[in-house]
C-alpha positions, -999 to 999 in steps of 0.1 A, spaced: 626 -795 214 623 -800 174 658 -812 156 656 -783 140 674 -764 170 714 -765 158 725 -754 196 722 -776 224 717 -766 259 723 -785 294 702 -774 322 714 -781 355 698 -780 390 723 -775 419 695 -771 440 701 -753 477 739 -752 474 763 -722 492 775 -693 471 808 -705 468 805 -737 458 783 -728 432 808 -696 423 834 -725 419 816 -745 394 808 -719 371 838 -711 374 856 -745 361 830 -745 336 834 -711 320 877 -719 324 866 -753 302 847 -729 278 874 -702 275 901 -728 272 886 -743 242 885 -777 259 846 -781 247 817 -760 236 793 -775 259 764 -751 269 752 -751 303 727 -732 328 726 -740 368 699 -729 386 701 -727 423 695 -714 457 716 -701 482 714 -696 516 717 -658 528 746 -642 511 756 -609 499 779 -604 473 799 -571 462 805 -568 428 834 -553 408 820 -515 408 801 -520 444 810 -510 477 809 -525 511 796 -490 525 760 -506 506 760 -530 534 738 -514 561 735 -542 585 771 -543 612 788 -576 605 782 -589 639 741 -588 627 746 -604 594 767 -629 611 743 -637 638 713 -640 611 734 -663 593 744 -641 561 777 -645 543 792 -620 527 819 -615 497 833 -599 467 823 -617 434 842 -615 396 805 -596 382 795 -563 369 775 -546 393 768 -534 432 757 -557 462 732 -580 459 712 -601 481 705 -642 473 689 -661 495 657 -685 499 627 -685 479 651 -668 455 657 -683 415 692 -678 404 702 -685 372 736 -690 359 744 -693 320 778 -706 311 775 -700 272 798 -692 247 786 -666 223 791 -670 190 759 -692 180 744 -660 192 758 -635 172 787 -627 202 764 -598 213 764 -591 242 737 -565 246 711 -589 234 725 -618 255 713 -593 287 682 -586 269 675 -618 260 678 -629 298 659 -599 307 629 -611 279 626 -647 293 620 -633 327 597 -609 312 580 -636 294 574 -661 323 557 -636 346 534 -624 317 525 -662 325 505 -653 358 495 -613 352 525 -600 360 534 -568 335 575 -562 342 598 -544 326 629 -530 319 646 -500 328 666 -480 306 688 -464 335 691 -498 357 694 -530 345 670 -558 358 635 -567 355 610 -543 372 574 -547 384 567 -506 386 592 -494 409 602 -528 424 630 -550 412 618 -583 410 647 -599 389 685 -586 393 709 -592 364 748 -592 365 767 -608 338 803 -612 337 822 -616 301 856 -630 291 870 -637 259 887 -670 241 914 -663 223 891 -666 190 874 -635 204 841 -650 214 828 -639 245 816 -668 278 793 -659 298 792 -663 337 768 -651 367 735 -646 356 704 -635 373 682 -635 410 647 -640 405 626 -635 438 601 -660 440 591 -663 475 620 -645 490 621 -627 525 617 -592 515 631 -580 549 666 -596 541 672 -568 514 674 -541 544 707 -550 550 719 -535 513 712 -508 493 703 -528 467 726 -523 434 732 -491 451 699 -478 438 681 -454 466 653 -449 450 636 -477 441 622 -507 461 623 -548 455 595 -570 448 590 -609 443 565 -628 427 545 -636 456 545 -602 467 527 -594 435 508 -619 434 496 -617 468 497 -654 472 526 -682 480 545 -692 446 560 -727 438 601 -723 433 596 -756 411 573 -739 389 589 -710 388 625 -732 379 602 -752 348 587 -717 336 622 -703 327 639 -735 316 608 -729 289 613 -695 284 655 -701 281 648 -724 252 618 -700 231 638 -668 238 676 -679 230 659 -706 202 680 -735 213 672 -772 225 679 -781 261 679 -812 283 679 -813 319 711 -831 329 709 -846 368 738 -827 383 754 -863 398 755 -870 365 783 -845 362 818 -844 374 856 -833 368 855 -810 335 818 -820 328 804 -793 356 
């Protein structure tokens, strides 16, 4: 990226990796952040195995699948730190988790979810794919058909400035089936999509990882580097 970039960005890839391990490193990242040990910037991307995940305004009655199912197909299930309902992760799915402080981008927010929603927006534009948002339910939408799910979490330093943690599922090549055990978000009324549901074709995860890494750095305007994660231990996750 041109020197001209003031913020730097690390980009990690954790690869296939369990919810909660990955939970705990962004975790020990963000505490690094909102302890004011360092300032460094850094997005994981990773998949998970078959989880669900109930957020701090969901409820486990969105779960429609009996536990003794979801066990035997291998799901996990548990109650995450983030804004939102029940989500699914699971394979062929992007996620995408931003451990940022804000203030080198205006500690807003609103246009930090916006700006996540854009370079989602922007990388399916890439292969046809017109999404948008929704002004009553967060996300990226293809028509009626969530394709990207976004749920942010925010704490503050004791400056004020917000850190980011959680992020957002991109379905790539994920088994639409597996969302039949949730009411998604708790949304009723609308359906989820992926990208090779729309596309009517398989899609490369790989690809899929490279086109937002570029779409990170053009919509938040920042210089990243793609840091091996072995490279990283203690504090440094």
């Amino acid at each position: 990226m041109p020197e001209e970039f003031s913020e730097h960005v690390r980009f990690v890839a954790l690869n296939r990796m369990n919810y909660r391990k990955a939970l705990q490193i962004q975790q020990q990242r963000a505490e690094s952040l909102l302890a004011e040990q360092d300032d460094l910037q850094t997005v994981y991307t990773v998949e998970h195995p078959r989880t669900i995940t109930i957020g701090r305004n969901g409820s486990s009655e969105h779960i429609l699948a009996s536990p003794s199912d979801l066990n035997a197909r291998g799901f996990d299930v548990l109650e995450v730190d983030r804004g939102g309902d029940v989500t699914y992760h699971g394979p062929g799915q992007l996620v995408v988790y931003p451990i940022l402080h804000l203030g080198p981008f205006g500690n807003d927010v609103a246009k930090y979810v916006r700006n996540l929603e854009e370079m989602v927006i922007r990388a399916l534009s890439e292969v046809g794919i017109v999404a948008t948002r929704n002004e009553d339910y967060p996300g990226v939408w293809v028509g009626d058909g969530k394709i990207c799910a976004v749920g942010a979490r925010m704490k503050r330093r004791p400056s004020g400035e917000f850190v980011s943690s959680h992020g957002i599922a991109l379905n790539v090549t994920t088994n639409l089936e597996d969302f039949k055990t949730i009411v998604p978000c708790g949304i009723t009324d609308r359906s989820v999509t992926s990208v090779a549901n729309e596309l009517g074709t398989d899609a490369s995860y790989d690809e899929w990882e490279e086109r937002l890494y570029r779409r990170f750095a053009e919509v938040f305007d920042v210089a990243v580097e793609r840091v091996p994660s072995d490279a990283l231990e203690g504090s440094s996750l």
